[in-house]
C-alpha positions as a Markdown table, in Angstrom:
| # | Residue | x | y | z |
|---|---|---|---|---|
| 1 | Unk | 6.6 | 3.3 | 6.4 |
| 2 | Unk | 8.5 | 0.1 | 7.0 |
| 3 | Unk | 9.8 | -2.4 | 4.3 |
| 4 | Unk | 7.6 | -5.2 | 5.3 |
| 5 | Unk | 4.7 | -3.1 | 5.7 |
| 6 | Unk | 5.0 | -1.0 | 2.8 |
| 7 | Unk | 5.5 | -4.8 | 0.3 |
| 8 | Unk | 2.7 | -6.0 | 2.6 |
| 9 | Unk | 0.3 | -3.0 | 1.2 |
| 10 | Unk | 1.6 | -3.6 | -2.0 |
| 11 | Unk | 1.0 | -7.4 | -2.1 |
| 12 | Unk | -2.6 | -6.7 | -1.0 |
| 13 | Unk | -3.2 | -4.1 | -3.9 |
| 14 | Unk | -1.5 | -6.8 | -6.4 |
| 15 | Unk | -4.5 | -9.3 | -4.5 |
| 16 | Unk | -7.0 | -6.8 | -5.5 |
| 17 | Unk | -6.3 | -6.4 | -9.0 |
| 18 | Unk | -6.1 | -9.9 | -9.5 |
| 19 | Unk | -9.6 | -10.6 | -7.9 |
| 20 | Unk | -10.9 | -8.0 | -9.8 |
| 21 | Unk | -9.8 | -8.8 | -13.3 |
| 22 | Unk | -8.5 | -12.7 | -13.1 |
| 23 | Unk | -5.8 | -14.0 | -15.5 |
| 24 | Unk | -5.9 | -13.8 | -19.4 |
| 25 | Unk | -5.0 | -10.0 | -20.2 |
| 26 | Unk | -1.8 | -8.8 | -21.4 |
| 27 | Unk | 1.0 | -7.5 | -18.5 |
| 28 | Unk | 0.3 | -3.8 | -19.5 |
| 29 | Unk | -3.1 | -4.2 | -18.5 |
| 30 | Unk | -2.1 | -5.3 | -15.0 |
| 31 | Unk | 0.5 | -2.9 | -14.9 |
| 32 | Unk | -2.1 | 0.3 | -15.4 |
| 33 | Unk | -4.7 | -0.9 | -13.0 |
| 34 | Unk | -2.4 | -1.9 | -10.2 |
| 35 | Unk | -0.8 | 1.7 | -10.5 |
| 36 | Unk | -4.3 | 2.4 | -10.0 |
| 37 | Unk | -5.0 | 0.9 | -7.0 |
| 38 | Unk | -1.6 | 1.3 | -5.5 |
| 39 | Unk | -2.1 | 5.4 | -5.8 |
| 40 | Unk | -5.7 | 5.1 | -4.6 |
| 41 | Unk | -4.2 | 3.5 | -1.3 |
| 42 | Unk | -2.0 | 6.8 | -1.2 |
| 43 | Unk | 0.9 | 5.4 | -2.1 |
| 44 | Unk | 3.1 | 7.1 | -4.7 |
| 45 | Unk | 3.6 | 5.1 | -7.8 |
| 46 | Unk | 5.4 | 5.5 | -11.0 |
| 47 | Unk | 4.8 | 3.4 | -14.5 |
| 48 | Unk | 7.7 | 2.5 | -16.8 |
| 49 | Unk | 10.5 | 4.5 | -14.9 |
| 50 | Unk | 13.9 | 4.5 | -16.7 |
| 51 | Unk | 16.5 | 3.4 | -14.8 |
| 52 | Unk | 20.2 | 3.7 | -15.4 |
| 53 | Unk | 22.4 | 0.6 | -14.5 |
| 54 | Unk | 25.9 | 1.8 | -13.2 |
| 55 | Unk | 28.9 | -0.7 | -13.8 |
| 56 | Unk | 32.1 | 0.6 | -11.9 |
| 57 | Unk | 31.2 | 4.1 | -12.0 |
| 58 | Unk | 29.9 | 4.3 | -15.3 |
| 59 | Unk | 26.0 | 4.1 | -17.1 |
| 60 | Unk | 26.7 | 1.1 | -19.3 |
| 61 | Unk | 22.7 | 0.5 | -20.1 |
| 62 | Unk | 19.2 | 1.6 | -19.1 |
| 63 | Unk | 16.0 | -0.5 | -18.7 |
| 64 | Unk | 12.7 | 0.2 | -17.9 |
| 65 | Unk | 10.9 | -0.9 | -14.5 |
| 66 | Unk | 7.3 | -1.8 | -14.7 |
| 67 | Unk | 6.9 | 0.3 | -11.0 |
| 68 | Unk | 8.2 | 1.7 | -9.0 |
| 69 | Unk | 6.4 | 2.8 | -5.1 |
| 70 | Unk | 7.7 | 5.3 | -2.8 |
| 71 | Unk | 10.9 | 5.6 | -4.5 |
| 72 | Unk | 12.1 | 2.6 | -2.3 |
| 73 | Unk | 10.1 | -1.0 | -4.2 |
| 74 | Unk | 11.0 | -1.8 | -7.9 |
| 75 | Unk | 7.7 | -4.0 | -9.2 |
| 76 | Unk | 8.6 | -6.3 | -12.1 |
| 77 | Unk | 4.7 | -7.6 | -13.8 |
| 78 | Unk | 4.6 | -11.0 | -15.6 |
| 79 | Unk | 1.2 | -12.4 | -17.1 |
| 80 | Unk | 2.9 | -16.1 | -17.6 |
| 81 | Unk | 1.9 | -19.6 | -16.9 |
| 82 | Unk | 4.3 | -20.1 | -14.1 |
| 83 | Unk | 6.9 | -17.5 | -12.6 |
| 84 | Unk | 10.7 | -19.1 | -13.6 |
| 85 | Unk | 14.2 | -18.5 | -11.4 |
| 86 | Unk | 15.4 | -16.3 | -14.3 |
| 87 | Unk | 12.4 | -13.8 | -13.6 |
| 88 | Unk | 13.5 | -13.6 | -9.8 |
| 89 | Unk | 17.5 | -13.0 | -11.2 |
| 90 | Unk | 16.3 | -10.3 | -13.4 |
| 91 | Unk | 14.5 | -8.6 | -10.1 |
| 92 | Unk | 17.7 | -8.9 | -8.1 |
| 93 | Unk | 19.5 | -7.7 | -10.9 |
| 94 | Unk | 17.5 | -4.8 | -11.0 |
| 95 | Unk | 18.2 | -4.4 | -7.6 |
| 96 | Unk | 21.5 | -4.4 | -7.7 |
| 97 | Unk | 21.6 | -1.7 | -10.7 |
| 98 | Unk | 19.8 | 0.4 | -9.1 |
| 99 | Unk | 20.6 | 0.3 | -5.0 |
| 100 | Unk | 17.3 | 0.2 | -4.5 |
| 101 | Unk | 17.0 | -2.8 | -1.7 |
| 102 | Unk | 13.8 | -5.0 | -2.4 |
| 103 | Unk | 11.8 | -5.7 | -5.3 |
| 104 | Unk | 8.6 | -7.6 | -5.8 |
| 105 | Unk | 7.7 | -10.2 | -8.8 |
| 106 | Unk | 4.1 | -10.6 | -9.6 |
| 107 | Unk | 2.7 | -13.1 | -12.2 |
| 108 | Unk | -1.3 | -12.2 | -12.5 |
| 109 | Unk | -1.3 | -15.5 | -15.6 |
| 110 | Unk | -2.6 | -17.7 | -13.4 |
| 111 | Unk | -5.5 | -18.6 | -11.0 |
| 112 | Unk | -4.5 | -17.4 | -8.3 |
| 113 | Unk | -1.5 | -14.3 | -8.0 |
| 114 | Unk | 1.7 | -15.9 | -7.8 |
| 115 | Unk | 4.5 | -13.2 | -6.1 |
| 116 | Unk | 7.6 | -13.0 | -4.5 |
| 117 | Unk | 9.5 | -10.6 | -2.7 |
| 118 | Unk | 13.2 | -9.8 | -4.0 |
| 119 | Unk | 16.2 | -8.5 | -1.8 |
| 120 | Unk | 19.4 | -6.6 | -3.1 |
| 121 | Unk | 21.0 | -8.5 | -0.3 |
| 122 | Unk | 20.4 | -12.0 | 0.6 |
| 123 | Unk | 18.7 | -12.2 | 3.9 |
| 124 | Unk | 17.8 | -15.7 | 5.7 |
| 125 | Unk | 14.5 | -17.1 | 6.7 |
| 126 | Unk | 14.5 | -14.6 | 9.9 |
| 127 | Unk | 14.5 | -11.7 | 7.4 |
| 128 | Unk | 17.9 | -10.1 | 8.4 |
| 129 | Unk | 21.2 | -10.4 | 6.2 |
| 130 | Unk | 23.6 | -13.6 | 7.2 |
């Protein structure tokens, strides 16, 4: 499954959940239904994965990630007001630590599913690295 396609089924799932339950619950209850729906689409999907974060060669730290699908999309879950830029740095740094090469941020705290789609590498408008 493509990259855009495979975010594109993910972002719909996030849709769903959202929908379904609206804002007001804590992140860990957003967390376990959308790993619901995303492995009733088929897709595999992994809660609260550690991760190891390599610095020249060496594990200097572990974290968490909230998902992770087809061993490809890190998901980072917020249930905030408003999303912030230092939520989107933390998904690109998660990016980076792992080598995995896109990453999605979803904030189910407000009316309507705010999200936004993370790449290790910048890319422009067009969708391809500079």
């Amino acid at each position: 499954m493509e990259e855009q396609e495979l975010t594109e089924k993910i972002i719909g799932c996030a849709m769903k959940v959202h929908r379904t339950l609206g804002c007001g619950f804590l992140e860990s209850v957003y967390q376990k239904a959308l790993l619901r729906e995303l492995r009733k689409t088929g897709l595999q999907a992994d809660g609260q994965i550690p991760l190891k974060v390599m610095y020249d060669g060496e594990i200097v730290g572990d974290f968490f990630a909230d998902i992770v699908v087809e061993r490809k999309v890190i998901i980072e879950n917020k249930a905030v007001e408003s999303l912030c830029a230092a939520r989107e740095v933390q998904v690109v740094n998660y990016l980076t630590a792992t080598g995995l090469d896109v990453g999605l941020l979803f904030n189910f705290g407000g009316a309507k599913l705010e999200y936004k789609r993370k790449h290790r590498v910048y890319r422009t408008s067009s969708g391809s690295p500079p």
